[in-house]
C-alpha positions as CSV (number, residue, x, y, z in Angstrom):
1,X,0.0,0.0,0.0
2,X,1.0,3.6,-1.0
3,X,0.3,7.1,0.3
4,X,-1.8,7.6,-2.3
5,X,-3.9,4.5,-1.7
6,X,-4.1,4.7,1.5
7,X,-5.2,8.7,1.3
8,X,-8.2,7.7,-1.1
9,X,-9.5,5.1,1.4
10,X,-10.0,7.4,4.0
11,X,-12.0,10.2,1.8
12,X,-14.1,7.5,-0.7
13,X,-14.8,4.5,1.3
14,X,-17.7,4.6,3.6
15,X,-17.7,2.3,6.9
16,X,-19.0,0.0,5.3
17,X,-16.8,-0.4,2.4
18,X,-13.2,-2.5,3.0
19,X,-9.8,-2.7,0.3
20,X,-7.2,-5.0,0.9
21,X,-4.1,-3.0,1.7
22,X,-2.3,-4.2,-1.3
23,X,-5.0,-3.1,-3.4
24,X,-4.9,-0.1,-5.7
25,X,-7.6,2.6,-6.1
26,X,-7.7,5.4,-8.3
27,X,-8.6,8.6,-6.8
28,X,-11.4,8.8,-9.5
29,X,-13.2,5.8,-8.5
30,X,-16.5,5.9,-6.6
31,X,-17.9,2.7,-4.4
32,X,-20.7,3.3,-2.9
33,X,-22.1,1.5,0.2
34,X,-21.3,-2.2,0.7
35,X,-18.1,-2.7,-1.0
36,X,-15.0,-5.2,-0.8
37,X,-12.1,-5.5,-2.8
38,X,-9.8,-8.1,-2.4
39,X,-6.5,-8.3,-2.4
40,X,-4.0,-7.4,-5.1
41,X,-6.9,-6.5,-7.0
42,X,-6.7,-3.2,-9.1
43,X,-10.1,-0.4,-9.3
44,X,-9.3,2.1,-12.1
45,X,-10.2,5.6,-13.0
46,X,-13.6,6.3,-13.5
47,X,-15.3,3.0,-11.9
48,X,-18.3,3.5,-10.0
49,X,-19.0,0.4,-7.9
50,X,-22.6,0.5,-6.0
51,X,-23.2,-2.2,-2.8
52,X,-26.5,0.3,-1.6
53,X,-28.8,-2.4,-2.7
54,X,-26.7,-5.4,-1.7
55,X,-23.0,-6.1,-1.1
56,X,-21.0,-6.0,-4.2
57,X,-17.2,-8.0,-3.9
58,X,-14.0,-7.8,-6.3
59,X,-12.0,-11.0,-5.8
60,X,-8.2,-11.5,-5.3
61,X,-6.3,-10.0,-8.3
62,X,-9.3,-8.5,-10.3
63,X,-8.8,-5.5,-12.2
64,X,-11.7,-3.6,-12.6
């Protein structure tokens, strides 16, 4: 995990929401609610995941 990783947790993921800490997440992606993503598993610009209606989980080594 990074500085910048870690700095985009802490302003886009809710309480509810968890990253692995060798994830990467661009600053311009947007999950919203319920949302897991998994370990060395990459979230790129622009992705808007939603886990309001339901939980919504990106496995090990996705790249979304």
């Amino acid at each position: 995990m990074n500085e910048h990783t870690a700095d985009v947790r802490e302003r886009i993921f809710s309480e509810e929401s968890v990253a692995a800490g060798s994830a990467f997440v661009s600053k311009l992606t947007s999950p919203v609610g319920d949302v897991a993503v998994g370990p060395r598993s990459n979230l790129w610009l622009f992705v808007c995941l939603r886990g309001d209606g339901g939980s919504t989980t990106v496995g090990e080594k996705s790249s979304v």
